[in-house]
C-alpha angles and dihedrals in degrees: 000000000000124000092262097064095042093061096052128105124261111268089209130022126238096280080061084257111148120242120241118209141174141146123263104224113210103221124192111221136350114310110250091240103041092174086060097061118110105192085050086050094049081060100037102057093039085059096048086054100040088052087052089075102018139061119206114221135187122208085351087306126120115257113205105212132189111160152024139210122191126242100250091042100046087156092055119082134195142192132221096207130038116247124208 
């Protein structure tokens, strides 16, 4: 085995799970296609199904949500459905 590859990360963990990574990207502002972003979309469609089946409260009171920004991007909103 040569240094390189002994440096590298594991490709799966100890279960035999492989090990997702990617770099998180800080951005400066909103893109100027929201709708084109893959990492927002990732996001964007987990959230639609997970409020299919679930419903978010606050203080035992329901939260309507319908939308998301993300945490290095706190001017840029986003919504989970499309309005029309």
């Amino acid at each position: 085995m040569t240094k390189h590859e002994k440096e590298r990360f594991p490709v799966v963990d100890n279960n035999g799970d492989y090990i997702w990574r990617f770099p998180l990207k800080a951005k400066h502002g909103c893109p100027s296609n929201k709708s084109n972003d893959a990492f927002v979309e990732l996001f964007r469609s987990q959230l639609d199904e997970m409020l299919k089946f679930v419903i978010l409260t606050q203080a035992g009171k329901k939260v309507r949500i319908d939308g998301f920004y993300l945490i290095n991007q706190p001017d840029c909103k986003y919504p989970i459905w499309q309005t029309e």
